[in-house]
MISESE-977465 format. One line per field, with one value per atom (N, C-alpha, C, O): residue number from 1; x, y, z; atom name. Coordinates in Angstrom, 3 decimals. Example, Ala and Ser with C-alpha at 12.3 -4.5 7.8 and 13.67 -1.06 7.14 Angstrom:
BEGIN
n	(1 1 1 1 2 2 2 2)
xx	(13.190 12.300 13.200 14.236 12.850 13.670 12.900 13.409)
yy	(-5.690 -4.500 -3.300 -3.319 -2.250 -1.060 0.030 1.138)
zz	(7.800 7.800 7.800 8.465 7.080 7.140 7.870 8.039)
atom	(N CA C O N CA C O)
END
This chain:
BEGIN
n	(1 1 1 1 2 2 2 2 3 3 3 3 4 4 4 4 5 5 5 5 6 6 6 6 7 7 7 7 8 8 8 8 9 9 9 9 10 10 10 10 11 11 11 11 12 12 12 12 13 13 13 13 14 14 14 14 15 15 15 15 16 16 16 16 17 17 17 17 18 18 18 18 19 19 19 19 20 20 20 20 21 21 21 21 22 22 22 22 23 23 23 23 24 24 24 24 25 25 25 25 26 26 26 26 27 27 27 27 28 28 28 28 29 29 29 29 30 30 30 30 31 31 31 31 32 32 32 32 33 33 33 33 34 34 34 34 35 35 35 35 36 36 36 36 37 37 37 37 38 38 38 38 39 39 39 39 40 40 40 40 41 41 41 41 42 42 42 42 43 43 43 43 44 44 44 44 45 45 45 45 46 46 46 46 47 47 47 47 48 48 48 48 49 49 49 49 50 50 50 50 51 51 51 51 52 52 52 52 53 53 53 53 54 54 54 54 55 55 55 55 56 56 56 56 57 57 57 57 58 58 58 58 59 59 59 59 60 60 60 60 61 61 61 61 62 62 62 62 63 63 63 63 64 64 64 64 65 65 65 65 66 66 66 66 67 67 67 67 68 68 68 68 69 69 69 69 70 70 70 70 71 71 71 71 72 72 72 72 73 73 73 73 74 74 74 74 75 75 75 75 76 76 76 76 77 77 77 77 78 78 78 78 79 79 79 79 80 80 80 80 81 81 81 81 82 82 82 82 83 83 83 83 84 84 84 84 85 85 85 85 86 86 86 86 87 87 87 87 88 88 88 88 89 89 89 89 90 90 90 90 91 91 91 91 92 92 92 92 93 93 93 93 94 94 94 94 95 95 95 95 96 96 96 96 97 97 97 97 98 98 98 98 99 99 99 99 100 100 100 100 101 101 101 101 102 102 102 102 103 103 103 103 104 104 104 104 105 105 105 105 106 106 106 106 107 107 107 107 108 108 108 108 109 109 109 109 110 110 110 110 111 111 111 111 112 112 112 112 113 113 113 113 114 114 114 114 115 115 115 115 116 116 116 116 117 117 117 117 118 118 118 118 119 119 119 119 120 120 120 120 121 121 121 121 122 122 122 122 123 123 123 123 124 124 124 124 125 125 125 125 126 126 126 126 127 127 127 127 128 128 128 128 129 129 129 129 130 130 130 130 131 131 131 131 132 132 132 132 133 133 133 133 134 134 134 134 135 135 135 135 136 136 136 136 137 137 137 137 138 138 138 138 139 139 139 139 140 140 140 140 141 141 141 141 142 142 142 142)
xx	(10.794 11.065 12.432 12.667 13.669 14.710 14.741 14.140 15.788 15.586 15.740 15.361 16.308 16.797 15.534 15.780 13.819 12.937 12.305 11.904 12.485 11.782 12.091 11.270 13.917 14.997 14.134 13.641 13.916 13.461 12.300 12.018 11.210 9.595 9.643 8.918 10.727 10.681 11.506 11.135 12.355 12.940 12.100 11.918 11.226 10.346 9.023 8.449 8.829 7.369 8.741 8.043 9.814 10.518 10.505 10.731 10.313 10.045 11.878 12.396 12.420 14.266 14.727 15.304 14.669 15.855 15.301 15.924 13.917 13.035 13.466 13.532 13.680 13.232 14.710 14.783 15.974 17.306 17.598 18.547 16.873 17.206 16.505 16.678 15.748 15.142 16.379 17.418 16.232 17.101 17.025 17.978 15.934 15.595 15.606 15.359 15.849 15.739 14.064 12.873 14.727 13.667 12.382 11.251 13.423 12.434 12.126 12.632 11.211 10.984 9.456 8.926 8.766 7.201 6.316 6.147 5.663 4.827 3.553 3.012 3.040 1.941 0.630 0.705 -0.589 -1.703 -2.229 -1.858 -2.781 -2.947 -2.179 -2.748 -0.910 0.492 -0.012 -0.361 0.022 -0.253 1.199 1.076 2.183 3.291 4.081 5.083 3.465 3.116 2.323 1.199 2.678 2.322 1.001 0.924 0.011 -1.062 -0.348 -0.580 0.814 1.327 2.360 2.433 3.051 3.880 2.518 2.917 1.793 1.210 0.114 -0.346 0.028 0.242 1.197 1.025 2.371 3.598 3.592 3.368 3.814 3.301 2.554 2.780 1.351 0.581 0.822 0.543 1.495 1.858 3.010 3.034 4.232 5.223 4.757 5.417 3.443 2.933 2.536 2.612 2.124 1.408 2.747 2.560 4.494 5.136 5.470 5.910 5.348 5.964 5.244 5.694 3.572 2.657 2.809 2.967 2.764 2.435 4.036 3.969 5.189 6.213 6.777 7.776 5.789 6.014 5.130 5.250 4.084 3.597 1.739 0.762 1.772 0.139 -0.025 0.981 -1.370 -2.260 -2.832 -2.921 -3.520 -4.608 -4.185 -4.257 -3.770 -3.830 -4.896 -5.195 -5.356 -6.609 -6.130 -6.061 -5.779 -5.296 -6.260 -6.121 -7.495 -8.171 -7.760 -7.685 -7.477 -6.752 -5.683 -5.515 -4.903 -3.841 -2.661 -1.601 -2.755 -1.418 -2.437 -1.755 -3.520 -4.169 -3.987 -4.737 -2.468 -2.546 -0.702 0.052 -0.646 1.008 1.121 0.491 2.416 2.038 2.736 3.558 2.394 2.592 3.709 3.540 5.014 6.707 6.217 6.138 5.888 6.062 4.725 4.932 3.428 2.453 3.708 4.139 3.983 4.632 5.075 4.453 6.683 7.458 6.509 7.131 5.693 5.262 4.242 3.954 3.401 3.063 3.931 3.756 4.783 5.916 6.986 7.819 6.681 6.924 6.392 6.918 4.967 3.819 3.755 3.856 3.528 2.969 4.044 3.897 5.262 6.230 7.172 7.835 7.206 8.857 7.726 7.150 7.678 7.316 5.869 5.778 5.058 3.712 3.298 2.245 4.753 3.995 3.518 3.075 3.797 2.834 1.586 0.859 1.542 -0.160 -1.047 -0.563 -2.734 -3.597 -3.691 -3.784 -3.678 -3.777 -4.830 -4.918 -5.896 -6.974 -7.000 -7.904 -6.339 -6.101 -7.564 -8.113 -8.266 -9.071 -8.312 -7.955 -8.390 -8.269 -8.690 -8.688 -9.083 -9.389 -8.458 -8.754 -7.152 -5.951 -5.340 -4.691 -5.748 -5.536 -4.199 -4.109 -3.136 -1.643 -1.360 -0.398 -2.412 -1.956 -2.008 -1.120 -3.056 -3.687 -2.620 -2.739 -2.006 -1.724 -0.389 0.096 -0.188 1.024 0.047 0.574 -0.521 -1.815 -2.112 -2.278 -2.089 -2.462 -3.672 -4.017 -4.304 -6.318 -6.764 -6.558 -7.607 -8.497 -9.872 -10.370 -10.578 -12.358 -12.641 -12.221 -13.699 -14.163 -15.551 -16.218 -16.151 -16.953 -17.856 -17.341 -19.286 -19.909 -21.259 -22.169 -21.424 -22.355 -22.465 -23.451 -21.621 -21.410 -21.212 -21.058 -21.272 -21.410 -20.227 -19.256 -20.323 -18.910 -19.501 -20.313 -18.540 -18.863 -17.842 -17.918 -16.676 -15.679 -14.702 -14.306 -13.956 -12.632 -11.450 -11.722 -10.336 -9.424 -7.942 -7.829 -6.924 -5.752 -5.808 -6.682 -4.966 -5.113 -4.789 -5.643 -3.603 -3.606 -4.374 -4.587 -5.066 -6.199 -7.506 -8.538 -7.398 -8.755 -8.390 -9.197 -7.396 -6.697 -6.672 -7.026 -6.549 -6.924 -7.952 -8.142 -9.144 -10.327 -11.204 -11.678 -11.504 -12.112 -13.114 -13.502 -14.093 -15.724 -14.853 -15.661 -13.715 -13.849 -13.913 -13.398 -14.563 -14.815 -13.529 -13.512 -12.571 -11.572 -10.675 -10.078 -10.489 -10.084 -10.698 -10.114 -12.012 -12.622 -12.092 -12.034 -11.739 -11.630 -10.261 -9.817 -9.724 -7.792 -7.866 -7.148 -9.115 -8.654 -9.181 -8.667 -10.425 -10.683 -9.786 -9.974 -8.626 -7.828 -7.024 -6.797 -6.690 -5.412 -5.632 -4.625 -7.147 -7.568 -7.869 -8.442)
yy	(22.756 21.357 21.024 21.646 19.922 20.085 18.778 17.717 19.245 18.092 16.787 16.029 16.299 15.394 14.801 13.619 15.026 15.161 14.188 13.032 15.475 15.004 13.427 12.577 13.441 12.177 11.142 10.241 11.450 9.774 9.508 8.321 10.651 9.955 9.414 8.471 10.098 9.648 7.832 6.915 7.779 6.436 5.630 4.513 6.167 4.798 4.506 3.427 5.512 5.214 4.619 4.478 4.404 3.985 4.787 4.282 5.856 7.142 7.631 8.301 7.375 8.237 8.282 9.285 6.825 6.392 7.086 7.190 7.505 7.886 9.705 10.554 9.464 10.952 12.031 13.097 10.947 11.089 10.902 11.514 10.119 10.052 11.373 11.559 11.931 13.016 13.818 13.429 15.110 16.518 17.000 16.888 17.576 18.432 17.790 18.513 16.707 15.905 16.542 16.265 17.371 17.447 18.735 19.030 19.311 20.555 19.785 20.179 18.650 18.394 18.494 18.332 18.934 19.445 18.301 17.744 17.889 16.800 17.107 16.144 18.240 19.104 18.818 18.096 19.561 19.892 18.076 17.210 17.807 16.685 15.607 14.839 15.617 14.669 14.139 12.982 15.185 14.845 14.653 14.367 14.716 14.015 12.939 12.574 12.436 11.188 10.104 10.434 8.579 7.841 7.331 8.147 6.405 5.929 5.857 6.463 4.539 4.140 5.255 5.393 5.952 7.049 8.123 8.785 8.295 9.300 8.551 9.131 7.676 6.736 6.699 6.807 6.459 6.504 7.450 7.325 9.121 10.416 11.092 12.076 9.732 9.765 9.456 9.805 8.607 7.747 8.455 8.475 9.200 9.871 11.015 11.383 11.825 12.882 12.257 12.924 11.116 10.477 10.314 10.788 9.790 9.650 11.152 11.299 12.239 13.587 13.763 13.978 13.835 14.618 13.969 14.544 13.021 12.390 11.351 10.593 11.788 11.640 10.615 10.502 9.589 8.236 7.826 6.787 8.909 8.720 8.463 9.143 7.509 7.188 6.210 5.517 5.742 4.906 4.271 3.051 5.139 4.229 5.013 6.231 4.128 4.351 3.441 2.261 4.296 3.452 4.179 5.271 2.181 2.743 1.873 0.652 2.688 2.192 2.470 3.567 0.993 0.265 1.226 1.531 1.754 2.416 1.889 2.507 0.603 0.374 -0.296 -1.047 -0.232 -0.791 -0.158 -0.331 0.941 1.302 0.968 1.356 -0.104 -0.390 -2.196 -3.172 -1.936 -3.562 -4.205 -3.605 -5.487 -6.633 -6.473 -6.327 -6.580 -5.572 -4.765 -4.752 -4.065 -2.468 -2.516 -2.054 -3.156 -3.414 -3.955 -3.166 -5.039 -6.265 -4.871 -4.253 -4.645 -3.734 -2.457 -2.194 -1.972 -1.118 -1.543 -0.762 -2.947 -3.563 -3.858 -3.569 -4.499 -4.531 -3.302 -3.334 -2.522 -1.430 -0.708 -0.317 -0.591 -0.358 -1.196 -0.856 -2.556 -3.206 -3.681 -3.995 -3.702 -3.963 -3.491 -4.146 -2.525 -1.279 -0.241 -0.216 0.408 2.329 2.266 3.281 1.573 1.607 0.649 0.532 -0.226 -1.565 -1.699 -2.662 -0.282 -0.126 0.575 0.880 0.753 1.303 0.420 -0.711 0.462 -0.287 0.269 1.493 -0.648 -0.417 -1.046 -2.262 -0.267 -1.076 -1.114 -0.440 -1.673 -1.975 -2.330 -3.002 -1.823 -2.303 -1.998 -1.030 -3.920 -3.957 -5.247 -6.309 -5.100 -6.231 -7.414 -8.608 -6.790 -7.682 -8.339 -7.707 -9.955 -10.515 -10.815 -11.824 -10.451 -10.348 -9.548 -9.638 -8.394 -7.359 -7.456 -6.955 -8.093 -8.417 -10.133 -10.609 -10.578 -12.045 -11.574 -12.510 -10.872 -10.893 -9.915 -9.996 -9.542 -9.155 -10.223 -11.441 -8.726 -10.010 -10.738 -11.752 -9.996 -10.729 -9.690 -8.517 -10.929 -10.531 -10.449 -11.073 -9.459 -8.914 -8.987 -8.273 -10.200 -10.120 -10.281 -11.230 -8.908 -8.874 -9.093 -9.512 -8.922 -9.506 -8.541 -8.809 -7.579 -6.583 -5.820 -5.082 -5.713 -4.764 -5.212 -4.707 -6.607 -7.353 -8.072 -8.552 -8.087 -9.356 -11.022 -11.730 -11.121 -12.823 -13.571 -14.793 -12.960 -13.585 -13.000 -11.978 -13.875 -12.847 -14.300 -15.427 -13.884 -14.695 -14.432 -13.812 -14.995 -14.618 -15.134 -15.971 -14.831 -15.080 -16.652 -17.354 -17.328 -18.704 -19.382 -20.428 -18.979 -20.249 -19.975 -20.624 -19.030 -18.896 -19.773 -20.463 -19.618 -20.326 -21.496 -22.212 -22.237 -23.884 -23.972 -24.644 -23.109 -23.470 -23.914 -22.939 -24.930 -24.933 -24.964 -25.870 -24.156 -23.506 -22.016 -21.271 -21.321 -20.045 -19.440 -19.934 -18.262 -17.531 -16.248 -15.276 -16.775 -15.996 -17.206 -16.811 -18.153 -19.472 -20.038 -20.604 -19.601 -19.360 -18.627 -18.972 -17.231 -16.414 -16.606 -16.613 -16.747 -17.350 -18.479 -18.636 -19.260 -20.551 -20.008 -20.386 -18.919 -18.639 -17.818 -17.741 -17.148 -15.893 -17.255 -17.304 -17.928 -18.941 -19.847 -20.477 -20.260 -20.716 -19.973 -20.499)
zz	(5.575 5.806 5.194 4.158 5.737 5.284 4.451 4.622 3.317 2.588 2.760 1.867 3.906 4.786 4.650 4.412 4.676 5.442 4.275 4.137 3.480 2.184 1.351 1.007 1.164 0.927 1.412 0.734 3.296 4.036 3.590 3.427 3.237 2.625 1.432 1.117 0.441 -0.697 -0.709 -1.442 0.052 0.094 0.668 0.184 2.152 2.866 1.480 1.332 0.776 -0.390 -2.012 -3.016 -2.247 -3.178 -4.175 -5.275 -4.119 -5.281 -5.039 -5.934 -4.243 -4.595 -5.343 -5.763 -6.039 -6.905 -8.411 -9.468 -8.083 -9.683 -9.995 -10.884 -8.455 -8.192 -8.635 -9.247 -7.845 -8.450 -9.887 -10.377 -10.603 -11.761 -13.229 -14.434 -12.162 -12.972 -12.981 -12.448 -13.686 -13.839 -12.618 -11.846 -12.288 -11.431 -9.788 -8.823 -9.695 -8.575 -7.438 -7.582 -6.478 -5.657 -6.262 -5.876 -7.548 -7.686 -9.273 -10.324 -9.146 -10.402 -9.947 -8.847 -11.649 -11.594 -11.741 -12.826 -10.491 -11.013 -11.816 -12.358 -11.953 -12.952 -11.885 -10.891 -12.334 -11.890 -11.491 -12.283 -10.684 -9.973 -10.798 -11.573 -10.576 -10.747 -12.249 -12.480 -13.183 -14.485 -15.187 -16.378 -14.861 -15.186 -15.001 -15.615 -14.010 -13.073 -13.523 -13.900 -13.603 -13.625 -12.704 -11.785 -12.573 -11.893 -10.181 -9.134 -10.691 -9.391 -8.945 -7.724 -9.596 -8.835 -8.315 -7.357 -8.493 -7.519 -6.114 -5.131 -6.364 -5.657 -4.185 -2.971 -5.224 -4.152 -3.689 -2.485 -4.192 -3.937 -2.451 -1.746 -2.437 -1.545 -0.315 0.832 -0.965 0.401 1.078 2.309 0.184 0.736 1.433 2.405 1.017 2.180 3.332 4.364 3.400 4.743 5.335 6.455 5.273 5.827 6.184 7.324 5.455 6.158 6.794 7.919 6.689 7.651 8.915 9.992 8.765 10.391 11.391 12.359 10.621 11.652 12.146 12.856 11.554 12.300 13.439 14.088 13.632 15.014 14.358 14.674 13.591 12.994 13.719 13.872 14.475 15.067 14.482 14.621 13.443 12.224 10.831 10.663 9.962 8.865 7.918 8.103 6.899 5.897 4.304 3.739 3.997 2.284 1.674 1.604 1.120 0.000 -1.553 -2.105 -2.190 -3.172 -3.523 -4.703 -2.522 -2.501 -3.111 -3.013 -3.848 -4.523 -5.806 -6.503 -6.161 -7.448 -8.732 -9.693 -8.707 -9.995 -10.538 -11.431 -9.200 -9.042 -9.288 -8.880 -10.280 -10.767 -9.664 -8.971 -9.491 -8.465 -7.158 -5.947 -8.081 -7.370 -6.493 -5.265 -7.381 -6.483 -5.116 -3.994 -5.534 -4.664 -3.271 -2.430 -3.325 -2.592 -1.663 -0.798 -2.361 -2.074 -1.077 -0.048 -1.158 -0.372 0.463 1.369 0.367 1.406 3.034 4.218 2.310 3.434 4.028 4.934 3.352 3.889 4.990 6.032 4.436 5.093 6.425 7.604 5.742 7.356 8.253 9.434 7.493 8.030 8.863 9.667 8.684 8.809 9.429 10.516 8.528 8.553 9.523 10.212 9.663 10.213 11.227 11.853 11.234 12.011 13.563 14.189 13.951 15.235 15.336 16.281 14.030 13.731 13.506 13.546 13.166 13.205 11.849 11.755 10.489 8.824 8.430 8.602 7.783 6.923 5.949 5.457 5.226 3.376 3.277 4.150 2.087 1.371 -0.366 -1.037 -0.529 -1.738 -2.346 -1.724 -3.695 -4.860 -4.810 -4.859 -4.692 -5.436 -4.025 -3.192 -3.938 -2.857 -2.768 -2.068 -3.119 -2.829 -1.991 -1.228 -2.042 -1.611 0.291 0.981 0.794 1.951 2.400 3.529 1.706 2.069 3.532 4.168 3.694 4.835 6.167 7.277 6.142 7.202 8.308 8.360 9.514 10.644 10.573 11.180 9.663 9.600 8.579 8.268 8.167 6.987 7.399 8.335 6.468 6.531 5.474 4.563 5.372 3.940 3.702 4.113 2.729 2.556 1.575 0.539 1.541 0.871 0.757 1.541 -0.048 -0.128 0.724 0.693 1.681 2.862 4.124 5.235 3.520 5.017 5.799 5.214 6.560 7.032 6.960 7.555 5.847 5.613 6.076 5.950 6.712 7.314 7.551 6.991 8.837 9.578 9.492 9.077 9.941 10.115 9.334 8.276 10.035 8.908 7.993 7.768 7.225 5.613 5.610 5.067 6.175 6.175 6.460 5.847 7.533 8.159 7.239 7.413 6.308 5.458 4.020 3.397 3.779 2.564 3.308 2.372 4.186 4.576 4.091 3.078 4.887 4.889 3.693 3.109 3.239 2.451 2.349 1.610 2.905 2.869 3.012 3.565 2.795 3.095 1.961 0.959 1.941 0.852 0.552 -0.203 1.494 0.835 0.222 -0.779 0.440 0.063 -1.630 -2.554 -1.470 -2.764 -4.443 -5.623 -3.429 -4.316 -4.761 -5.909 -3.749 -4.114 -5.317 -6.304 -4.804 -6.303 -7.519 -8.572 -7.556 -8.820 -9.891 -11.105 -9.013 -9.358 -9.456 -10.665 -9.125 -9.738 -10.696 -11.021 -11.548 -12.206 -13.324 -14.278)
atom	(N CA C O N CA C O N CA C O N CA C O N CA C O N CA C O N CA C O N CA C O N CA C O N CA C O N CA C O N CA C O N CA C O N CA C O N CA C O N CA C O N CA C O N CA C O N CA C O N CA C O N CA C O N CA C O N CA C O N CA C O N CA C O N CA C O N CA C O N CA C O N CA C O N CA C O N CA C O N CA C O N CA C O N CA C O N CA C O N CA C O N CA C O N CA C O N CA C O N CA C O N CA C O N CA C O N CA C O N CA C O N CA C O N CA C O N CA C O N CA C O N CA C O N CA C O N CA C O N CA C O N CA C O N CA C O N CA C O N CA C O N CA C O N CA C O N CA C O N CA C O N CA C O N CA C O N CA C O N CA C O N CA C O N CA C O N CA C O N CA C O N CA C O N CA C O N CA C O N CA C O N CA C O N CA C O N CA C O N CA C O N CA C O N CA C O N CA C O N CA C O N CA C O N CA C O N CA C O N CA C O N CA C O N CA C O N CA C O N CA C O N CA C O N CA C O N CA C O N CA C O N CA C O N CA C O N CA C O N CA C O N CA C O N CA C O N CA C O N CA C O N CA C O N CA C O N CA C O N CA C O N CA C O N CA C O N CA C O N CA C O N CA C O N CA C O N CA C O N CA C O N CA C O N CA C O N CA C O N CA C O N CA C O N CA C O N CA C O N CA C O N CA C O N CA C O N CA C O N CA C O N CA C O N CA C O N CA C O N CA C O N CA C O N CA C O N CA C O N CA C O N CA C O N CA C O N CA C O N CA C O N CA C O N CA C O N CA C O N CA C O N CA C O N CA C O)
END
Protein backbone atom coordinates (compact mmCIF):
# COMPACT_ATOMS: atom_id res chain seq x y z
CA UNK A 1 0.00 0.00 0.00
CA UNK A 2 1.62 3.43 -0.87
CA UNK A 3 2.15 5.87 1.53
CA UNK A 4 0.10 8.33 -0.29
CA UNK A 5 -2.68 5.83 0.90
CA UNK A 6 -1.92 5.66 4.28
CA UNK A 7 -1.21 10.05 4.59
CA UNK A 8 -5.15 10.33 3.13
CA UNK A 9 -6.68 7.83 6.02
CA UNK A 10 -4.64 9.27 8.49
CA UNK A 11 -5.73 13.01 7.54
CA UNK A 12 -9.66 12.07 6.66
CA UNK A 13 -9.62 10.26 10.71
CA UNK A 14 -7.19 13.67 12.01
CA UNK A 15 -4.45 11.36 13.32
CA UNK A 16 -1.54 13.26 10.60
CA UNK A 17 -0.67 16.01 12.32
CA UNK A 18 -0.07 13.45 15.63
CA UNK A 19 1.30 11.12 13.55
CA UNK A 20 3.96 13.77 11.93
CA UNK A 21 4.81 14.95 15.08
CA UNK A 22 6.05 11.58 16.37
CA UNK A 23 9.89 10.45 15.45
CA UNK A 24 9.07 7.70 13.59
CA UNK A 25 6.17 9.22 11.63
CA UNK A 26 4.52 6.28 9.67
CA UNK A 27 6.75 3.49 11.26
CA UNK A 28 5.79 4.50 14.76
CA UNK A 29 4.76 1.39 17.23
CA UNK A 30 1.36 1.66 18.38
CA UNK A 31 2.03 -1.66 20.82
CA UNK A 32 -0.15 -4.82 21.33
CA UNK A 33 -3.88 -3.58 20.96
CA UNK A 34 -2.74 0.30 20.57
CA UNK A 35 -1.29 0.22 24.09
CA UNK A 36 0.64 3.29 23.32
CA UNK A 37 -2.29 4.93 22.21
CA UNK A 38 -4.65 6.93 23.81
CA UNK A 39 -8.73 5.83 24.25
CA UNK A 40 -9.64 8.36 21.43
CA UNK A 41 -6.51 7.84 19.15
CA UNK A 42 -7.29 4.23 18.68
CA UNK A 43 -10.41 5.18 18.09
CA UNK A 44 -9.26 7.36 15.35
CA UNK A 45 -7.03 4.27 14.39
CA UNK A 46 -10.22 2.59 13.68
CA UNK A 47 -11.68 4.63 11.89
CA UNK A 48 -8.46 5.26 9.62
CA UNK A 49 -8.59 1.32 8.69
CA UNK A 50 -12.27 1.69 7.70
CA UNK A 51 -11.08 4.62 5.30
CA UNK A 52 -8.22 2.24 3.74
CA UNK A 53 -10.25 -0.94 3.68
CA UNK A 54 -13.12 0.14 1.91
CA UNK A 55 -11.94 3.02 -0.68
CA UNK A 56 -14.55 5.28 -0.38
CA UNK A 57 -16.99 2.92 -1.77
CA UNK A 58 -19.08 2.03 1.87
CA UNK A 59 -22.98 1.80 1.66
CA UNK A 60 -23.46 1.15 5.32
CA UNK A 61 -21.31 2.08 7.86
CA UNK A 62 -22.14 1.32 11.87
CA UNK A 63 -20.09 3.25 14.58
CA UNK A 64 -21.07 2.07 17.96
CA UNK A 65 -19.95 4.90 20.52
CA UNK A 66 -17.14 5.16 18.15
CA UNK A 67 -16.03 8.57 19.30
CA UNK A 68 -17.03 8.02 23.32
CA UNK A 69 -13.50 7.94 24.33
CA UNK A 70 -12.91 11.41 22.31
CA UNK A 71 -13.50 14.67 24.08
CA UNK A 72 -16.24 16.94 22.54
CA UNK A 73 -13.61 18.74 19.52
CA UNK A 74 -12.43 15.91 18.33
CA UNK A 75 -16.07 13.93 18.57
CA UNK A 76 -17.58 17.17 16.46
CA UNK A 77 -14.51 17.12 14.18
CA UNK A 78 -14.96 13.49 13.08
CA UNK A 79 -18.70 13.55 13.08
CA UNK A 80 -18.58 15.86 10.28
CA UNK A 81 -16.20 14.20 8.72
CA UNK A 82 -17.95 11.17 8.81
CA UNK A 83 -21.37 12.35 7.88
CA UNK A 84 -20.22 14.98 6.02
CA UNK A 85 -17.29 14.65 3.57
CA UNK A 86 -15.78 11.02 3.65
CA UNK A 87 -19.19 8.91 3.97
CA UNK A 88 -21.92 11.15 3.02
CA UNK A 89 -23.23 8.85 0.41
CA UNK A 90 -23.39 6.03 2.71
CA UNK A 91 -26.22 4.99 5.06
CA UNK A 92 -24.32 5.61 8.96
CA UNK A 93 -25.76 4.24 12.18
CA UNK A 94 -24.12 6.00 15.07
CA UNK A 95 -25.15 4.56 18.20
CA UNK A 96 -24.25 6.76 20.92
CA UNK A 97 -24.89 8.14 24.64
CA UNK A 98 -23.49 11.58 23.95
CA UNK A 99 -26.29 13.55 22.18
CA UNK A 100 -23.86 16.01 20.39
CA UNK A 101 -22.71 13.44 18.79
CA UNK A 102 -26.13 12.53 16.71
CA UNK A 103 -27.33 16.48 16.57
CA UNK A 104 -26.27 17.06 12.69
CA UNK A 105 -27.98 13.55 11.50
CA UNK A 106 -30.56 13.23 9.00
CA UNK A 107 -32.84 11.35 11.78
CA UNK A 108 -32.77 10.14 14.97
CA UNK A 109 -33.83 6.45 16.71
CA UNK A 110 -34.45 6.51 20.03
CA UNK A 111 -34.67 3.95 22.18
CA UNK A 112 -36.04 2.69 25.10
CA UNK A 113 -35.16 -0.93 26.38
CA UNK A 114 -34.85 -2.07 22.95
CA UNK A 115 -37.54 -0.49 21.68
CA UNK A 116 -38.29 2.34 19.28
CA UNK A 117 -39.81 5.12 21.29
CA UNK A 118 -39.20 7.54 18.57
CA UNK A 119 -37.98 8.70 15.09
CA UNK A 120 -37.50 12.10 13.63
CA UNK A 121 -34.67 14.67 13.02
CA UNK A 122 -33.01 15.92 15.70
CA UNK A 123 -34.70 19.49 15.38
CA UNK A 124 -38.19 18.60 15.16
CA UNK A 125 -37.57 16.31 18.33
CA UNK A 126 -35.87 19.15 20.25
CA UNK A 127 -39.25 21.31 19.42
CA UNK A 128 -41.18 18.69 20.57
CA UNK A 129 -42.02 18.93 23.80
CA UNK A 130 -43.47 15.43 24.72
CA UNK A 131 -40.23 14.11 22.90
CA UNK A 132 -38.13 11.96 24.69
CA UNK A 133 -35.19 12.99 22.92
CA UNK A 134 -36.16 16.64 23.72
CA UNK A 135 -36.26 15.29 27.27
CA UNK A 136 -33.03 14.02 27.50
CA UNK A 137 -31.43 17.23 25.84
CA UNK A 138 -32.96 19.32 28.85
CA UNK A 139 -31.75 16.94 31.49
CA UNK A 140 -28.01 16.91 30.06
CA UNK A 141 -28.34 20.81 30.02
CA UNK A 142 -29.59 21.04 33.52
Amino acid sequence: MPDSDLWGALESAHLADWVRSTNAGLDYECGEGGANLSAGQRQLVCLARVFLSSGGRVRLLILDEATAAMDPFTDNLVMNTVIGDVFKDATVIIIAHRLSTVMNTDRIVVLDHGQVVETGHPQDLLNNPNSRFSAMNKVKHS
